[in-house]
N, C-alpha and C positions, 0 to 999 in steps of 0.2 A: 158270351155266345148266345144267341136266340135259338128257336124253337128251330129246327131244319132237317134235313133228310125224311119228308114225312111220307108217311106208309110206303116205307119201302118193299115190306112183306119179304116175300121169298125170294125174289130176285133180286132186289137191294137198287132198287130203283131210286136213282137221286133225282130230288125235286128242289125248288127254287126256296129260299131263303122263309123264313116265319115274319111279318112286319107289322107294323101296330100304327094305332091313326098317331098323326101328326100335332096333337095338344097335348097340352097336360092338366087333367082338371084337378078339380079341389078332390081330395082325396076321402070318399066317404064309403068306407068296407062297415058291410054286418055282418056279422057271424051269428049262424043259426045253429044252436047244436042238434048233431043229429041230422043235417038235413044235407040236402046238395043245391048251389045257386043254380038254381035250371037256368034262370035270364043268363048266366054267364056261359050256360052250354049250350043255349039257343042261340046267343051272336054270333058262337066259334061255329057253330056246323052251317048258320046261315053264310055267313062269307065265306068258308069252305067251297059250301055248294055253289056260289054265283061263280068264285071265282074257279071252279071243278067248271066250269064251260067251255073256258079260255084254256082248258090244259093247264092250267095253274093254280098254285094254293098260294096264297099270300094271305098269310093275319098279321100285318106292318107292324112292323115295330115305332114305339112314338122315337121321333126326335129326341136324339142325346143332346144334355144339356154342355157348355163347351165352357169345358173345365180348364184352359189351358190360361186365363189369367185370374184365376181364383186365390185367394189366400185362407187358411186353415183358419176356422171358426167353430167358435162349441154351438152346437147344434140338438134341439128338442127333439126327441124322438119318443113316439108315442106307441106303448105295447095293448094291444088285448087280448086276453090268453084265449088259448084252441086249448078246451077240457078234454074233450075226444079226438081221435083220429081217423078211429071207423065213423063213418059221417051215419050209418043206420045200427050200432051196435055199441052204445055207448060206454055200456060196459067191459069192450073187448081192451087189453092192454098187452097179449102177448101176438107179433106178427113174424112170423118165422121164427129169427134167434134172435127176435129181439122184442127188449119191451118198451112200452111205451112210457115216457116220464112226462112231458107237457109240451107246448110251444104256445108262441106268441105270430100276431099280427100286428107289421109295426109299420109306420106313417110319419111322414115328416112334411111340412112347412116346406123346407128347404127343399129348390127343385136339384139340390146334386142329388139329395136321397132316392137309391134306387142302381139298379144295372149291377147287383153284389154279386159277382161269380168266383170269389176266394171267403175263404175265412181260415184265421187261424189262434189258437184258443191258449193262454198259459195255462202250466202244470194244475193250478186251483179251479180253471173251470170258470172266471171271471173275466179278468181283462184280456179282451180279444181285437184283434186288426181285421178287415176286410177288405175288399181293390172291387172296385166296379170297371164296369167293362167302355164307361166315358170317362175313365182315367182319374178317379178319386180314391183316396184311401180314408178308412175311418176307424177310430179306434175307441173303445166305449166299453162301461163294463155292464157285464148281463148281473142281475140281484134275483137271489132265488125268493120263495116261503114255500117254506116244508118241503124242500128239495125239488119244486119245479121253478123253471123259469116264468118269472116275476117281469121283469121291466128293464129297459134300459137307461141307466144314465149315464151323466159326464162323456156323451159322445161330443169327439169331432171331428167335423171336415176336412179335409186341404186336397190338393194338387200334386199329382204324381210328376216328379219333375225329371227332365233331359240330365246328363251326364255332368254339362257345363252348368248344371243349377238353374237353367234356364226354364221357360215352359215348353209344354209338348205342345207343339203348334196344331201336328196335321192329326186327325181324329184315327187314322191307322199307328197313328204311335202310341196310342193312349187306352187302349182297348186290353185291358189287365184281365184275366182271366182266372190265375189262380196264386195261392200265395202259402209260405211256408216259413216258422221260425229254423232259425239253422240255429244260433245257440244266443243266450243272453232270454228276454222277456219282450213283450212288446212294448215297453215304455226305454228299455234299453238290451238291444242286441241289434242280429241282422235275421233280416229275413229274402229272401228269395222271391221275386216278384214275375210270371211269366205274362207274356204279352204273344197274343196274335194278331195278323194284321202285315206288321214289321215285327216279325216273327223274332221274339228272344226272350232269354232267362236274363235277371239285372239281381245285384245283388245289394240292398240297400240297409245302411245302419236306421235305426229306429230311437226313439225317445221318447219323454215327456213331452214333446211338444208334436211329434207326430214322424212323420219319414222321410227320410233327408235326400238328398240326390245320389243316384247308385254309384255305388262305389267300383264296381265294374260290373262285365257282363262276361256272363260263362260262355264260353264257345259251344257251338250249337252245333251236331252232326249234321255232314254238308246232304244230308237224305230229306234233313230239316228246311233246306229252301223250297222244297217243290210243295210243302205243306199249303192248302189253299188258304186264302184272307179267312174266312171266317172259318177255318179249321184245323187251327194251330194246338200249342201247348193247352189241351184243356184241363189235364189233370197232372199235378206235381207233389211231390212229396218225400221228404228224407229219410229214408232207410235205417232205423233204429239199432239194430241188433243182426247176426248173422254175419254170413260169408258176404256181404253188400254192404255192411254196416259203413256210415257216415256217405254212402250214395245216394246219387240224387236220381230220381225215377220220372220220366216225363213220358206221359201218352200223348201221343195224337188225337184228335175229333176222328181227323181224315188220314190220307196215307195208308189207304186200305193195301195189303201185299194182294199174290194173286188168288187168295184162301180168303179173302175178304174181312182178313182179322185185322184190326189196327195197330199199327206201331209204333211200339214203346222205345225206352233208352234208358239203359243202365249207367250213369256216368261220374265218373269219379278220377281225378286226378289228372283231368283233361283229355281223357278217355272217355269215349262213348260204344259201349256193346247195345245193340240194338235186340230186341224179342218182339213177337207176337201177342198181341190181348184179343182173345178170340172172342168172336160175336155170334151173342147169342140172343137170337129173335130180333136183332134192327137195333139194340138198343146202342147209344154212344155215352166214353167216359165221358165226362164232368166234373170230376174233382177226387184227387184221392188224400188216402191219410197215411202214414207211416205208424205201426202199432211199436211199445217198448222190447215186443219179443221177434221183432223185423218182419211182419206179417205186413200186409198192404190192405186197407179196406177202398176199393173205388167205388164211388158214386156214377150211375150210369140214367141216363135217361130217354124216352121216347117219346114221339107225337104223330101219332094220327090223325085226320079228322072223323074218320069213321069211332074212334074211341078218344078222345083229347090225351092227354098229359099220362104217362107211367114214368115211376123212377124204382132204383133196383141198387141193393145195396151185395157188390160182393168182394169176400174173402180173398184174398191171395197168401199162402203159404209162403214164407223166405224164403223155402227150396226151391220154391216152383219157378222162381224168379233167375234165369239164368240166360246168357246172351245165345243166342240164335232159338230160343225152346219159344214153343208156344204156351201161354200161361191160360187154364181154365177158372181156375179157383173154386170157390163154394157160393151158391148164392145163399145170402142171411137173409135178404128180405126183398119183397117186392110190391108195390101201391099202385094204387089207381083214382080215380075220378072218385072211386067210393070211399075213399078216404084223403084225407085234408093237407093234400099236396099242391104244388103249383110247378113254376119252372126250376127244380129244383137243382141248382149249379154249385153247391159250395157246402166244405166237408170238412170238419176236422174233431179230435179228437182231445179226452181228458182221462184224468186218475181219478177216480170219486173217492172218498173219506174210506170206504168199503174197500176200496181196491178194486170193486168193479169198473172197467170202459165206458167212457159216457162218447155217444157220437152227439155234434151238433152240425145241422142241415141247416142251410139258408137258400134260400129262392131269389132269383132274375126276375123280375115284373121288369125286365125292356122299358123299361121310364114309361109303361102302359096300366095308368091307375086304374081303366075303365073294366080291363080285361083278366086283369092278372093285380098279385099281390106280392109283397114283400114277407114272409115268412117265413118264422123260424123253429125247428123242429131238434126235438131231445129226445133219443132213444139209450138205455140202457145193452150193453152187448149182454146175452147170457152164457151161450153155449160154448165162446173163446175163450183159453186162456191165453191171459197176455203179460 
């Protein structure tokens, strides 16, 4: 999903879609620590503002790359670490309930790289899958030193495939959003793959060799067709522990009730109870996690042009989580421009050596190398137990 509903403010004013220029250039990011890329918040407010004339925001999205006769290839991917995340306080490392551990900026050759709006991570904290939203899956392991993230190798590419093993032709079939292991690893299990667009959850076996054609697809609450194209299943995740334990939890983008909260679905056993995720300041899910003690961490984010990019990390309690209730949660953390975020869509979670919560965050750069990034962010939880 791209950048969208922007400054809605207090009345929750929807506006036209987030879009990025139409190439794709050779991909050359610097990272300055310590600083902020003013050129990169001078482009976003200058085409804000031309396009603020016409009544409209449009910062385009580039052209998806059309993954639908691609075959799975190992694939370069190239890391360079983010030391800091306060971009003026280099030394700061705790932000709300959470501390900071490292992240990387990463770049590829290959123009599938890019469009990540899932991640999801094995028990060790290495080998993880992702789903882009032009219908690719990639699977790759992250290498630490001295417990931050270090680099990526052994990534690859392939094509998220149709039921009949075919390919996804039309580019609304193919727009993967977010992703979750249900049980096994990701070189051998299933995982859960949600798509909007042609709105549904697919449930597909996994391997060494990459993800194979879904094995079925869960039935979707019929409250789930009126969901708009681009504001489908954003945030997905398995229910660990609790009175939900082994459920699957799907948020909406959209589907605002008449409280302007978004809604969710508790589903299990081909049942669906449906709840409230209530909105707090404009911001929309993005991606959630399932914790070992049935807790929910979602990823939420926001875009203004008067402020660019925020994203908002919060809690949900397993109690809290119950069909028809509205869910508030706890916020653990929240960024901005001032620190070293981008479109941040993709969320999942580990055990560290310690027994502490590791979150890993990845970013949407919209196949837009010029404007945006692909990065990836590690926070330690502190104040949860899990």
């Amino acid at each position: 999903m791209k950048f969208s509903d922007v400054d809605r403010g207090a009345k929750r004013q929807a506006t036209p879609g987030f879009r990025t220029m139409n190439n794709r250039p050779e991909r050359r990011h610097r990272y300055v620590p310590g600083s902020i890329n003013i050129f990169r918040v001078i482009v976003i407010l200058a085409i804000a503002c031309t396009a603020l004339g016409s009544g409209e925001l449009v910062l385009a999205q580039a052209k998806k790359p059309d993954t639908s006769r691609d075959k799975a290839q190992d694939v370069t991917v190239v890391a360079r670490p983010i030391l800091n995340f306060d971009r003026l306080n280099a030394s700061k490392t705790e932000f709300g309930k959470l501390e900071w551990i490292g992240g990387l900026v990463l770049s590829s050759s290959d123009n599938r790289f890019g469009g990540w709006s899932g991640i999801a991570i094995d028990p060790d904290g290495r080998r993880f899958i992702a789903v882009s939203d032009a219908g690719s899956w990639m699977t790759a392991d992250l290498d630490y030193a001295r417990g931050r993230p270090q680099k990526i190798v052994n990534a690859r590419i392939g094509p998220l495939k149709a039921k009949s093993g075919g390919r996804l032709v039309r580019g609304r079939d193919r727009d993967a959003e977010a992703v979750a292991i249900l049980d096994g690893s990701v070189d051998r299990g299933r995982v859960v793959i949600a798509f909007e667009g042609n709105h549904r959850l697919g449930v597909f076996k996994t391997s060494k060799a990459g993800v194979a054609k879904p094995g079925y697809y869960i039935k979707i609450p019929s409250a789930a067709r009126r969901m708009r194209i681009g504001k489908g299943f954003e945030a997905v995740a398995e229910i660990k522990a609790g009175p939900n334990r082994g459920a699957l939890v799907a948020i909406s983008e959209g589907l605002p009730d008449k409280n302007r909260n978004h809604t969710g679905w508790i589903m299990s056993r081909g049942k669906a109870a449906s709840f409230g995720y209530s909105d707090i300041g404009g911001f929309d899910p993005t991606d959630a996690v399932g914790l070992p003690n049935g807790d929910l961490i979602v990823l939420e984010r926001r875009f203004r042009w008067t402020e660019g990019v925020k994203m908002r990390l919060r809690r949900v309690p397993t109690g809290e989580l119950r069909s028809g209730r509205v869910v508030h949660g706890e916020v653990l953390m929240e960024a901005n421009m001032g620190q070293d975020i981008d479109n941040m869509e993709a969320l999942t979670a580990h055990r560290a050596a310690d027994g502490s919560t590791i979150l890993t965050l990845m970013s949407d750069d919209n196949f837009n190398t010029f404007l945006q990034r692909t990065i990836l962010l590690q926070f330690r939880l502190r104040a949860v137990q899990t």
